[in-house]
N, C-alpha and C positions, 0 to 999 in steps of 0.2 A: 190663347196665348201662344205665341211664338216660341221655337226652339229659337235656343241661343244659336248665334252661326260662331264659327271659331274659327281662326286664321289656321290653325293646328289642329292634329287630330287628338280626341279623348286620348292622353295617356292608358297603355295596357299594364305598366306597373308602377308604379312610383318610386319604386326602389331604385330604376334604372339613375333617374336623378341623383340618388345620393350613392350610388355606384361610379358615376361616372363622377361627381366631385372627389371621390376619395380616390379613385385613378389620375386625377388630374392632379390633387398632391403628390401621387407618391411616382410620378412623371418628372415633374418639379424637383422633386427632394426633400421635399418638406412634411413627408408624412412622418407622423409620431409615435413614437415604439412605448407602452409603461412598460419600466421592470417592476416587476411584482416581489413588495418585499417586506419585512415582519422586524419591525424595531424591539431591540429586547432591553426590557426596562435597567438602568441601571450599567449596563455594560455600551452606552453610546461611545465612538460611533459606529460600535459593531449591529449587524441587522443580519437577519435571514431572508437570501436572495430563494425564493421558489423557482428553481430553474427548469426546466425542461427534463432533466436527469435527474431531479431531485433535490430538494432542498441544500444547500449550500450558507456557510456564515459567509459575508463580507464585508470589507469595510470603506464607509458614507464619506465620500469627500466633499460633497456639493447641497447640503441641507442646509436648509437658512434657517433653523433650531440654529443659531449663531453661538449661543453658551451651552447647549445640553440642556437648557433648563425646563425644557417638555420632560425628563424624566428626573428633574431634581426632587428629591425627596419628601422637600416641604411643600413642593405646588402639589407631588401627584396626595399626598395627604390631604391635604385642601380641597380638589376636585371630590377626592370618595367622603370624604366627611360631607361637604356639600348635598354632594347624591343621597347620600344617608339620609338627610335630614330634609333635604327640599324635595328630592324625586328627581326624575329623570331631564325632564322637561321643562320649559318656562311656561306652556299652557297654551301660547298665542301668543299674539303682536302685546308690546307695550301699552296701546291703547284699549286694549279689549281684557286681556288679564290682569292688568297694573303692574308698576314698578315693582320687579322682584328686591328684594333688598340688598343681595349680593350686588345686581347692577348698581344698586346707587352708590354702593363701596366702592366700587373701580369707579365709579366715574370722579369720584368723589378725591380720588386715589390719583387719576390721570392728568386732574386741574392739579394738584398739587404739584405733581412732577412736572411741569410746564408753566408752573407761574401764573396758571389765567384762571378765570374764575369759574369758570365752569366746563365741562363735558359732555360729549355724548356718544355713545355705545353703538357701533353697528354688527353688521355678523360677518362682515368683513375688511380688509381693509380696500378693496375694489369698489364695495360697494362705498365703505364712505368717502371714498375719493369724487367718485362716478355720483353720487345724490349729494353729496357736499356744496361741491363746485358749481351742480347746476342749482341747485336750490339758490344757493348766496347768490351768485349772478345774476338770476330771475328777478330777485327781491330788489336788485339797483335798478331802475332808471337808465337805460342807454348805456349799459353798464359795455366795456370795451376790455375783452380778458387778453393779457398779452403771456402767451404761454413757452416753454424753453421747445426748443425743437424734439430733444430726446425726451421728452417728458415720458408717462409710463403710459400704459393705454386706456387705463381706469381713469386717467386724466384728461386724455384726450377724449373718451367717450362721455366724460362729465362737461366739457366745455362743449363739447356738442350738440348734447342736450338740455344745455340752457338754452340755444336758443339766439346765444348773445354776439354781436361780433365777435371776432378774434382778431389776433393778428400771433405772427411767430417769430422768434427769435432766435439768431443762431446760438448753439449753445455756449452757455456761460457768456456771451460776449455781451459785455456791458455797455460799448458803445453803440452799437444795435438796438439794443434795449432802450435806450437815453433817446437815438435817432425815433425810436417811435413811438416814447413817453412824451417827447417833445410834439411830434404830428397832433398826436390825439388832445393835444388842448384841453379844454378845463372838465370833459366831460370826466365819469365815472373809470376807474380802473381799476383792473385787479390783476395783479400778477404773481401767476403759478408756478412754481418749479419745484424740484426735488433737493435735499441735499447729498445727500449721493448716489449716483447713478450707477444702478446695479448690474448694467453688461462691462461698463470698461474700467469702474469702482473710482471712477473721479466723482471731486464735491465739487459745488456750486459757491462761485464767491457772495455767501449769504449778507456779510456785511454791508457789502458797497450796493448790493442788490436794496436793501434796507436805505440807504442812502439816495439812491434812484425814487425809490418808493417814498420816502419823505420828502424829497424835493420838488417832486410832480405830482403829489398828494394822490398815491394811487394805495390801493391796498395791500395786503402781502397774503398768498394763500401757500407754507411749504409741507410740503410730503417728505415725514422722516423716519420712511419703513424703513429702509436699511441702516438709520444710526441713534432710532430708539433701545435703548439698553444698553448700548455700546461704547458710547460716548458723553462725554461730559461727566463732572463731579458725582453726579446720582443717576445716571443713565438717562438723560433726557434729551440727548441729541449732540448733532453738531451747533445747531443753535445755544446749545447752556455753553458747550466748551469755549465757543466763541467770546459768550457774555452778551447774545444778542435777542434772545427770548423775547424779552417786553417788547420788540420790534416790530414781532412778526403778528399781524393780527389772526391769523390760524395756522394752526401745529396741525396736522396730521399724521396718525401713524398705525402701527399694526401689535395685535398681540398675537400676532402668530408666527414671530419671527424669533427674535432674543427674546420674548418675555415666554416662548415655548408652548402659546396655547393656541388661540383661535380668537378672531373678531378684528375687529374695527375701528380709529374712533377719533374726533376732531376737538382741538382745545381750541378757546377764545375768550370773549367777553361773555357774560351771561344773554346781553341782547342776540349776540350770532347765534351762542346755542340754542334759544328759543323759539328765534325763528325758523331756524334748519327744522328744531324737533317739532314745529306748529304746521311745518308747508313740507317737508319732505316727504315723498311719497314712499321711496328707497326704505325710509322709519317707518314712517306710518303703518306700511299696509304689511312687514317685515316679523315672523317670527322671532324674539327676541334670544339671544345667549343662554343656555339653559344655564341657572344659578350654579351650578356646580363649575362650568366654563369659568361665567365670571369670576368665583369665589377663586381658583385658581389663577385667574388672571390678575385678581389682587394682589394675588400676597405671590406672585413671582416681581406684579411692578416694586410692590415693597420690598421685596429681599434688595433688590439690584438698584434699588435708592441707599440702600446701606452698605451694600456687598460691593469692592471693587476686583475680587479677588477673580471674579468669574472674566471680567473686562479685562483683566494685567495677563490672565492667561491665556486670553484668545491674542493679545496681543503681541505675547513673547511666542506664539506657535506660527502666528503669521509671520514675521518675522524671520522666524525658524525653515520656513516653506520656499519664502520668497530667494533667500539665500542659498539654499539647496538646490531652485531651480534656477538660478544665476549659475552656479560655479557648474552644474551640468549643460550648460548652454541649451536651454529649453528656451523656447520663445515664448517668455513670459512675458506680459504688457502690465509695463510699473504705473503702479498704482499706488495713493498717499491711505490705503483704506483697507480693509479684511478682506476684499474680491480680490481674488488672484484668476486673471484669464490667461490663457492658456492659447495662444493662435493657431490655428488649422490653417483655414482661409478655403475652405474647401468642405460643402455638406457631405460629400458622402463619406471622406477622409474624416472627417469630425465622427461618424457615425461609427464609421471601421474601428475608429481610436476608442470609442468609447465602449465598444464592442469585445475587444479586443483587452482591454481593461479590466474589463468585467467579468470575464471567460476565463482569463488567462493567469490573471493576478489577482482576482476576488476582489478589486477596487471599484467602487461605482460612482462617478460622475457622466450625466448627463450630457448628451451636447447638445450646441447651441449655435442654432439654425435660423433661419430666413425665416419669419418676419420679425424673430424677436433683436435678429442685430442685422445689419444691409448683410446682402451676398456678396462673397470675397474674404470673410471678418469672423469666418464661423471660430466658436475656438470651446474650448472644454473650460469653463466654470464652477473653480477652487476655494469653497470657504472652509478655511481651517478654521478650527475650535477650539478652548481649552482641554477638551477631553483630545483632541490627538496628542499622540505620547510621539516622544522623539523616534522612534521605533518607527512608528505607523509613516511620520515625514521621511526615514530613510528606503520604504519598501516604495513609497509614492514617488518617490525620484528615481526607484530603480526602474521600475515598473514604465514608468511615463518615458525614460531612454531608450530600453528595453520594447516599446511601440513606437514610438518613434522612428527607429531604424527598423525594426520589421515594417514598418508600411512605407519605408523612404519620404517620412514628412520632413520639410525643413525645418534647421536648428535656428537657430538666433537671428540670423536677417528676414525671416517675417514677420519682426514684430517692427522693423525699420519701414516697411508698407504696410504695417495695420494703420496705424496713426491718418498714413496720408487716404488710403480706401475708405473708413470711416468716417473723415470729411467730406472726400467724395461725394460716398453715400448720403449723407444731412445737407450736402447743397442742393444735390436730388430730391430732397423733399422725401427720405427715406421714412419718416414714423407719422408725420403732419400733413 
């Protein structure tokens, strides 16, 4: 037998490879900092930063826990009663240990909240974007997915790995959309987007999308991570507030945002969810929610089916933020929705700001860097909550002025060229 011949010589370490890609990020600007940090129950959105000198409290401006309700009283009771009683763990995949009973409560729980007839549970909301998308798509025939340009990436890696055509559209733009519902002819279609898009917190005109969709008999697939809980009469989205639910033939959303826990999971017909749960591999091969997760994930979607008190307050503190960062001329990027971005326009300025925040003022928001928004458009990313207290919004504007002018970032006319760079950027073909 022959030795292999090799164009290159044997590697001496292999490390060199993943040495020299993480140099080549942090070259870029795009390498990633965690701050390490210790949420303490009941006192959100205060947490302990582990900093380099020692433990420090400070306070979460940037957590998408949207209401607090990771440490609302009744879920974290629910989780330990769970644990109590079921054990730590779900045991295995769904197929191999069976249906824990907690999961069939939320799911049972999630078709209610959405109108449709049935659920299904993942262990996250990527994944069931990501095995969702490709599963259903697989199952049609010549199936043609026409997807929003900014879609999220779990969307894009889901329509990938179907397999299926595509095609993309610019965002929100309906006549775009209509110009290539019209192309594709009588075949199969489905069409993806989000309702609100969580870098610049604009929605998606869901109705007339719905109207596209029934005119050119195509399907609807929307992702309502960011306005499950938040929205609508029982927390069920932009789609209930609308009155558009029965439209959409698949809901997708997260409980690990406003409902405060963890997972996944898609509403429909009882035939979609069958199929997803008969052919998805993402389920199938997938350890399931340990019943305690779920059992928490219940009875927080129940609370905020009943509870609007938690939504009226996230609602009067955004409000409270947005207006505070108005009359201080912060270049803030308006938005109809709970994300308040914050414009930089500049990665390593974003980084400084957020650094600098966090050191200086015990405040921690994250920034928000290339690839998750185009370069140019970096900006600091604000979800206020009903637990921030007027108090906490006045040190957040101080504090955000106060960097500002220590780093010489611009005030208010950057948010006059975020708009136009972010189209820019999506005619470039920035996320698709």
């Amino acid at each position: 037998m022959q030795s292999p011949v090799w164009q290159d010589p044997l590697p001496r370490n292999y490390n060199d490879y993943f040495d020299t890609a993480i140099a080549r990020l942090k070259t870029e600007r795009r390498y990633r900092s965690f701050v390490d940090l210790e949420r303490i129950a009941g006192r959100f959105p205060a947490a302990i930063w582990h900093a380099p000198d020692g433990p420090r409290e400070i306070t979460v401006w940037c957590s998408n826990d949207y209401l607090g309700m990771g440490q609302h009283p009744v879920v974290v009771e629910a989780m330990i009663d769970a644990a109590a009683r079921h054990g730590t763990g779900a045991g295995g995949t769904r197929n191999i240990s069976g249906n824990s009973h907690p999961i069939v409560e939320l799911e049972a729980e999630l078709a209610d909240l959405h109108g449709k007839e049935a659920a299904l549970v993942f262990t996250s909301g990527y994944v069931s974007n990501q095995t969702g998308i490709s599963t259903l798509a697989k199952l049609i025939p010549n199936c043609l997915i026409l997807s929003d340009e900014l879609n999220h990436n779990s969307i894009i890696e889901g329509v990938r790995q179907s397999g299926c055509d595509k095609v993309i559209f610019r965002h929100n733009d309906l006549e775009h959309l209509e110009e290539l519902l019209q192309a594709a002819g009588r075949r199969p279609k489905l069409i993806v987007f989000e309702s609100v898009y969580s870098m610049d917190g604009d929605v998606a005109p869901i109705r007339q999308i719905c109207d596209l969709a029934e005119r050119y008999a195509a399907m609807t697939y929307i992702d309502e991570v960011h306005a499950v809980g938040m929205y609508g009469p029982r927390g069920a989205g932009l789609a209930e507030r609308l009155g558009v639910m029965p439209r959409i033939d698949v809901i997708e959303g997260t409980l690990g945002k406003a409902f405060g826990v963890m997972g996944g999971y898609i509403a429909g017909s009882a035939s979609v969810i069958d199929a997803v749960r008969s052919h998805a591999p993402g389920f199938i091969f997938s350890t399931a929610l340990p019943p305690s997760v779920a059992a928490a994930a219940t009875i927080s979607v129940r609370h905020l089916k009943g509870s609007s008190i938690e939504r009226q307050g996230q609602q009067c503190q955004v409000a409270r933020v947005k207006d505070a960062l108005i009359r201080a001329d912060l270049p803030m990027l308006a938005t109809p929705t709970h994300i308040v971005p914050v414009m930089v326009g500049d990665a390593e300025a974003c980084k400084a700001a957020s650094d600098r925040l966090l050191e200086k003022h015990g405040i921690y928001i994250q920034p928000i860097n290339y690839p998750t928004v185009p370069r140019g458009t970096e900006r600091l990313r604000i979800t206020p909550g009903p637990l921030h207290t007027d108090v906490h919004v006045e040190a957040l504007t101080s504090a955000l002025v106060e960097t500002w002018k220590a780093l010489d970032l611009p005030f208010r006319g950057l948010v006059l060229e975020a708009r136009e760079r972010t189209l820019a950027a999506r005619q470039a073909g920035h996320r698709q």
